[in-house]
N, C-alpha and C positions, 0 to 999 in steps of 0.2 A: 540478687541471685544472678550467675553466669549465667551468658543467653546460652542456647542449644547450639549453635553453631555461629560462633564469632564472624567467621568467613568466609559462609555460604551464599550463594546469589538470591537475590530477591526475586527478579521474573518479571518477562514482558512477553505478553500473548502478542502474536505473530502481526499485529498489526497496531497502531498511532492513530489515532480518532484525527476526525473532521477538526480543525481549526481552520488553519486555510488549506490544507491540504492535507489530505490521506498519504499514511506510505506504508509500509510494513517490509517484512521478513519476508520475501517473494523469490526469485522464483529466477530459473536460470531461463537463460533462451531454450526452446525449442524445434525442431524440426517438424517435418512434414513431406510425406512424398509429394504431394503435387498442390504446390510448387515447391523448390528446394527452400532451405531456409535461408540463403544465401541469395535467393531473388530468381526468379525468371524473367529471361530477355531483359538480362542488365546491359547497359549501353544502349540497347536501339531507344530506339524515338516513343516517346509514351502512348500507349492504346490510348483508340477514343475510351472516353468514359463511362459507357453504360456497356462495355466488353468486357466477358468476363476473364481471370488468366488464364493463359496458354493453357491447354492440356486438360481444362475443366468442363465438364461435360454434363448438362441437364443445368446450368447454373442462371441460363440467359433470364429467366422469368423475373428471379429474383434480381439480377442487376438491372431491369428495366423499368419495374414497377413505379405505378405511381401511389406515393402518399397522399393521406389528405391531413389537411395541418388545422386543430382547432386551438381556440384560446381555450388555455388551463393555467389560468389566474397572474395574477401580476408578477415580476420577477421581483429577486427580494432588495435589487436598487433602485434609482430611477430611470433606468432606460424605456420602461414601458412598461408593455404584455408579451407574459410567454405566451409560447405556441408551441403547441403539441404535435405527435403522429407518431405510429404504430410500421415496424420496418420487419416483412417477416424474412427470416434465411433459415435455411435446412438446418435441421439440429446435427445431420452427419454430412460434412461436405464431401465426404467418397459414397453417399449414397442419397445424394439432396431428392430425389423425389419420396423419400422414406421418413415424412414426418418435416415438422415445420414446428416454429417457436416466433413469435413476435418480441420485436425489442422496442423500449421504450425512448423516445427522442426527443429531447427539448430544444426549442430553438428561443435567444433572446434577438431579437432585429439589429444590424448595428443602428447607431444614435447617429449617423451623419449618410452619405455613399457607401454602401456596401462593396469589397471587391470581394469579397468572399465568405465562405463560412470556416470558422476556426474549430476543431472540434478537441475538447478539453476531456480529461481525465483527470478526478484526483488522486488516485493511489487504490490502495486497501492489498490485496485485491478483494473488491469489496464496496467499494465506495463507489456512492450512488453518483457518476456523473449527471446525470438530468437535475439533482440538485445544486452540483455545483456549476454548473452553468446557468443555474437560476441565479444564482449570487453575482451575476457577471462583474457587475463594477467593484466587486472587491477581487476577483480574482487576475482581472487584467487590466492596463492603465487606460485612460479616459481615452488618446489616440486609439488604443487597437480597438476601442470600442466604437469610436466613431468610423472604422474602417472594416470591422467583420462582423458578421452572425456569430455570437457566441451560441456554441451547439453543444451537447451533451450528450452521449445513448447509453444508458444503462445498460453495461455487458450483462450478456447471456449467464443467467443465475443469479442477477442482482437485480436489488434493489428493486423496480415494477417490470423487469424484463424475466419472467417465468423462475419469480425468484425462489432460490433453495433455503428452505424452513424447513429442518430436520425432527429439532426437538422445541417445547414451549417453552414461556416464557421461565418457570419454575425450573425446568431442567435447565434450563441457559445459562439462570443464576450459578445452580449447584455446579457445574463447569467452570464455570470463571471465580467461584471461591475455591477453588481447588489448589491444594499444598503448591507450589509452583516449585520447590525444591524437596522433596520426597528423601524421609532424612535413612532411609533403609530397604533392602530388597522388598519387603514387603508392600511399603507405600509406592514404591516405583510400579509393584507390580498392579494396585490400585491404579495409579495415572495411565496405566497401558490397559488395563480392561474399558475405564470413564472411554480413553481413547476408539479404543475398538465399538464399544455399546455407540459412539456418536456416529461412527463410519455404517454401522451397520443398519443406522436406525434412516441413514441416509439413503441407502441402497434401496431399503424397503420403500423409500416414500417414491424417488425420482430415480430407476430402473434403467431408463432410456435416456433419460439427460444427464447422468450422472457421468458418464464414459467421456463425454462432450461439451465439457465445461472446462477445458486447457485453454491459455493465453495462444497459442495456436487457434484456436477456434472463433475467439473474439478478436485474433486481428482482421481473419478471412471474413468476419460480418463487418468490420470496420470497410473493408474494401469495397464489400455492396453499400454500406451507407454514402461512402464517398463516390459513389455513382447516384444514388438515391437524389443526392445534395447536388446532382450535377456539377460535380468539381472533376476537371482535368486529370491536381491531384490533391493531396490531401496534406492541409493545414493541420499545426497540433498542437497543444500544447501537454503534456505529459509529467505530471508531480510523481516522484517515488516508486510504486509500481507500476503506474501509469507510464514512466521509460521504462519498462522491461516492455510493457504492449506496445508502445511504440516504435521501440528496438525491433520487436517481432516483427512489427508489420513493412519496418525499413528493409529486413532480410527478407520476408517474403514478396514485398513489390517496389523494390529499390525504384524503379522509376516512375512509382506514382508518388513518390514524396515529395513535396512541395515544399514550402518552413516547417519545420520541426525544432522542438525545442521540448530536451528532455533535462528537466529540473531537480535533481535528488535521487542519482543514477545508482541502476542494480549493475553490476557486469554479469552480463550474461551465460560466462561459462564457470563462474563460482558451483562448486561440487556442493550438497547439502552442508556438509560440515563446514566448510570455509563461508557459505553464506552466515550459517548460524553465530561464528565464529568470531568471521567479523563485524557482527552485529553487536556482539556481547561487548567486544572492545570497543565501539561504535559508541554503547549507553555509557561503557565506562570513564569514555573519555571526557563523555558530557556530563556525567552526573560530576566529576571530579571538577567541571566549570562550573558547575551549580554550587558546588559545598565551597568553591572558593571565595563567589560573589556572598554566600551567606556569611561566613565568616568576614568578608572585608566589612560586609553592612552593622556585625556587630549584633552582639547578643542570640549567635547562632545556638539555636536548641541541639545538635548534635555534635555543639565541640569549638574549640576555641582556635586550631587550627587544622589543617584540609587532610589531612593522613588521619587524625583526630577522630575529624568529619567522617570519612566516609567510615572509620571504625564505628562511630557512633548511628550512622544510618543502618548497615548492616546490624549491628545491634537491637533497635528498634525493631528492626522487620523478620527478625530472629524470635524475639520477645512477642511481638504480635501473632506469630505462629506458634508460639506454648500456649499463648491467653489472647484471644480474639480482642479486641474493643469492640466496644456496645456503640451502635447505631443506632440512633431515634428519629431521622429525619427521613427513614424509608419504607415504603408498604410493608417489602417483603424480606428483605435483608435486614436482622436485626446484630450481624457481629459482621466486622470489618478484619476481615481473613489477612491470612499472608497474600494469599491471591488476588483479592481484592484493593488493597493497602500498594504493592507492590505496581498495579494496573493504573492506579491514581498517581502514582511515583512517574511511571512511563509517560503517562499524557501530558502532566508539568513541562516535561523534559525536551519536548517538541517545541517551545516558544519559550524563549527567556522572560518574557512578555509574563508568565505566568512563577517566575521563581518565585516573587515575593507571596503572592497566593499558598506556593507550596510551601514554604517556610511556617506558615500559619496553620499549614496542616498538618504539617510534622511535629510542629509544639503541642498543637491540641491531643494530635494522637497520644505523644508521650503523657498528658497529663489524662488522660483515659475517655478519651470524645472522637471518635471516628468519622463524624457526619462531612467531614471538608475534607476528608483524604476521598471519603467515601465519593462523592460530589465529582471530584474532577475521576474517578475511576466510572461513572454512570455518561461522563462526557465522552470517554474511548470508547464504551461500549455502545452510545450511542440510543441511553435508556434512559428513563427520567424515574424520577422519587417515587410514582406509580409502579413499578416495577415493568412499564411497558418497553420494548423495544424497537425502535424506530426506522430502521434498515436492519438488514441479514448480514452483515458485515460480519460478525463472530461466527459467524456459521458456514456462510457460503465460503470463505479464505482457505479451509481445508479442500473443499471439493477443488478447485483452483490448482490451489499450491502442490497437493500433491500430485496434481498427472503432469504437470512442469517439471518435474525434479524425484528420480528415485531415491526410495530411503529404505534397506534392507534394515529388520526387524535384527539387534545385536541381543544377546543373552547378557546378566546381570555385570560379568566380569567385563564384561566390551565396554559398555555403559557405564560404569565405575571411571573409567580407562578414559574417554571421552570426558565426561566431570572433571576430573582431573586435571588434564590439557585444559579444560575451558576456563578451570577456576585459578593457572595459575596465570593466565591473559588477563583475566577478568574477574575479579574476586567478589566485587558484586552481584554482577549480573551472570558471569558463567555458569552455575546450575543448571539455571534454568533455561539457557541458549541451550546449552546441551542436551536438555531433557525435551524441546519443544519438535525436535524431530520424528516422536514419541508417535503425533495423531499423521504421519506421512506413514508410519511405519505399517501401519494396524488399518491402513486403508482401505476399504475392498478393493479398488479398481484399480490396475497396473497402469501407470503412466506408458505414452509410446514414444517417448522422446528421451534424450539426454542432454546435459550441457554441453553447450557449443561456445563458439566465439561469434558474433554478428558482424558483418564486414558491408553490408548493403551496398557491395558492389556498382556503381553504375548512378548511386544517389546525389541528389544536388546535396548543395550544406546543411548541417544538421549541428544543431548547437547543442550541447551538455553543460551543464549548471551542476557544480561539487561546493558542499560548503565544508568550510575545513572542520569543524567541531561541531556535524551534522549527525544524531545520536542514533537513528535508522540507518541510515544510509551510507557509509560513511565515503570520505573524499577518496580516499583511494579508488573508491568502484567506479565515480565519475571518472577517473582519469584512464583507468581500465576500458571504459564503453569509451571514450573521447578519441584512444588509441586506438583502438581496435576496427573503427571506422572507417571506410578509406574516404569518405569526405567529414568525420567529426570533430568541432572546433571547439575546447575547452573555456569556460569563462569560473574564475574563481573567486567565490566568496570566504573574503578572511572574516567569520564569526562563526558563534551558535546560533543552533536551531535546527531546522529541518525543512528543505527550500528553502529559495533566496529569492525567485520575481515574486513582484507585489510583496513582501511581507516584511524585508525590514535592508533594504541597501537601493540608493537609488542610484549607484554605478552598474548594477546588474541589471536593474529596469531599463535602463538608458539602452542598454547594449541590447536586449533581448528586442524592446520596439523595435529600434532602428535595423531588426537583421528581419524582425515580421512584418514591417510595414514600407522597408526600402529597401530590404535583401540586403544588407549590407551587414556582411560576417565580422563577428569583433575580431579583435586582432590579436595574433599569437599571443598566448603569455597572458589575457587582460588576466588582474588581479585587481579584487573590488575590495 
């Protein structure tokens, strides 16, 4: 039998799970009146470090504060014992004496002389830094570890920092099995009420935090941590979405930036559509490296050669959305959805590392066994065969994403019209790029920002990481934030994946050390 739709995109929820790094479908720069997003007192000489910025008033308590730091158990290499502490900052920084939020801070000791603390982000937005700064020795190489405190602080609304849990575990599921390509007004018009019931259900719960959970708002707690941490200025290291909040914080305090190093870059003045957009082409690119490695390796379940391939993937995930596959390997999900199916496709697609995995799970699928697609879609979402959820990553990414970036709600004809443009880039994966604007749209809380450009003014070097066949992220955007910087220096990985330090080129690890541990900027043009 002909699938329902030969052509239509499979779908990828707005965020890339935990391997070595978090990224997602994120989120342009934003502004702020005080301070501009462009930096205050770019050029002069850096404040001491427990001052707060120009122009900020009621803020000194929390830039002076002292933490107390306990052990909370081992890290997950051998560097030692973690260590903990609780960082509180105003939930509204135009009215900080009106409520407070603690954020949660891991610290791992460096292994040698310390000269400082590195403070890491993996991406999402969403993803829990305090864990991955528990991982330190797989996230940075053996030198930076012997020369910094690997740090981590779960942004506000994540992970142990006042995190947003809208709906349960059963609802979460029903969400992520959801049509991800909606084959009619009517199903479309289902994805936009699911949408709206999640926004709404959020409002109800977090009222006052809800307004206050913009990458604006987690750069300005990054700025008190970096006093917190008694640093000058602030070390970083930033996966994915983690350089759009890094990006942020280089435009709002250009001259506290210290090393930076933003890995699997967003451009921050991408419109919602062109982020989605070129996202879409993003997967497309990569999954079209994936069906080529499966085909060269022989005995490819979806076709004998790569036009074949990707008809044959689409096919499948077509097929899977008329007739679900049966899952037996999990509590609570007993059919392996288009949504589901497709979310297992996306996590693959972030490590080449994992093609041959996925290959096993696209032959099972086809032969009617959904438990290994299943599998690597419980790894993105970051939930295990109990049906349990392990961080707010799928949840808290809307509160986030949408006060970053506006998305006006379009009627059926507009949205047809968008599909279209996205499926003829993207034949895969455009559907569902285009329909993923859907929970921005139907959001209760109006973003206060728009897409800008980030120029961090007045900043020392700031290195960017683009990989070229990078399936979140794609290389143009690095070269876009790399540009647009007036001190940002491009380094380029020719391969797949998504990031490139620590995980798979030791010409970009070389370069990245050598600019965090002796300042020394790679050189125009590197290509790894």
């Amino acid at each position: 039998m002909a699938s329902k739709r030969r052509n239509r995109g499979t779908g990828v929820r707005s965020v890339p799970r935990f391997v070595v790094a978090l990224a997602g479908v994120a989120v342009l720069a934003a502004g702020c009146a005080v301070p501009s997003p462009n930096g205050e007192g770019a050029g002069d000489t850096a404040p001491p470090a427990t001052q707060p910025p120009q122009g900020a008033k009621g803020l000194d308590r929390y830039y002076t504060q002292q933490v107390a730091w306990e052990g909370c158990g081992d890290a997950d290499a051998d560097g030692g014992n973690a260590q903990c502490a609780w960082v509180e900052v105003p939930v509204d920084y135009e009215k900080p004496a009106e409520g407070t939020i603690k954020l949660r801070m891991l610290k791992v000791a460096a292994s040698g002389s310390p000269q400082g603390a590195l403070l890491v982000n993996p991406g999402g937005p969403g993803g829990s830094a305090v864990e991955y700064a528990r991982a330190a020795d797989l996230i940075v190489s053996p030198s930076v570890r012997r020369r910094f405190d690997v740090v981590g602080v779960d942004p506000r609304g994540v992970g142990e920092s006042s995190p947003v849990q809208c709906v349960d575990g059963p609802q979460m599921d029903a969400i992520m099995g959801l049509d991800p390509t909606p084959d009619d007004a009517k199903e479309r018009e289902a994805t936009r009420m699911s949408a709206k019931a999640f926004g709404e259900a959020c409002e109800k719960k977090y009222p006052q935090l809800l307004p206050h959970l913009s990458t604006v708002d987690a750069a300005r707690d990054m700025d008190v941590v970096r006093a917190v941490l008694g640093q000058q200025k602030l070390s970083y290291l930033g996966k994915s979405y983690g350089t759009f909040l890094g990006a942020t914080y280089a435009g709002l305090f250009p001259t506290r930036v210290g090393s930076m190093v933003l890995d699997g870059a967003i451009a921050p003045e991408l419109s919602n559509d062109e982020l989605n957009l070129g996202q879409a082409v993003g997967f497309e690119t990569a999954t079209r490296a994936y069906v080529k490695s499966c085909v060269s390796e022989g005995d490819c379940p979806l076709g004998s050669g790569v036009d074949e391939g990707m008809e044959g993937l689409r096919d499948l995930l077509a097929k899977i959305d008329e007739k679900p596959v049966p899952v037996t390997d999990d509590a609570r999900v007993e059919e392996l959805t288009e949504g589901w199916a497709s979310t297992g496709l996306a996590r693959a697609l972030y490590d080449q590392a994992s093609w041959e995995g996925l290959t096993d799970a696209l032959r099972a699928a086809k032969e009617g066994d959904g438990d290994q697609l299943m599998q690597l879609a419980r790894e993105y979402a970051d939930r295990d065969e109990t049906g349990a959820y392990h961080g707010n990553i799928m949840q808290v990414i809307s509160a986030i994403n949408c006060l970053d970036r506006p998305a006006e709600a379009v009627d059926d004809a507009a949205m047809q019209a968008r599909v279209e443009k996205f499926e003829k880039a993207s034949p895969t994966w455009g559907e569902s790029m285009a329909m993923a604007t859907v929970s921005c749209e139907e959001w209760p809380v109006d973003p206060k920002t728009e897409p800008q450009k980030i120029s961090a003014s007045g900043s020392g070097p700031i290195v960017v990481v683009g990989t070229t066949r990078d399936p979140a992220t794609p290389y143009e955007w690095a070269q876009k934030l790399a540009s647009q910087l007036e001190n940002g220096h491009l380094v380029t990985f020719e391969g797949d994946g998504h990031t490139a330090y620590m995980r798979s080129n030791a010409c970009v690890d070389k370069a990245v050390d050598s600019y965090l541990l002796k300042g020394t900027v790679p050189k125009d043009g590197l290509t790894c």
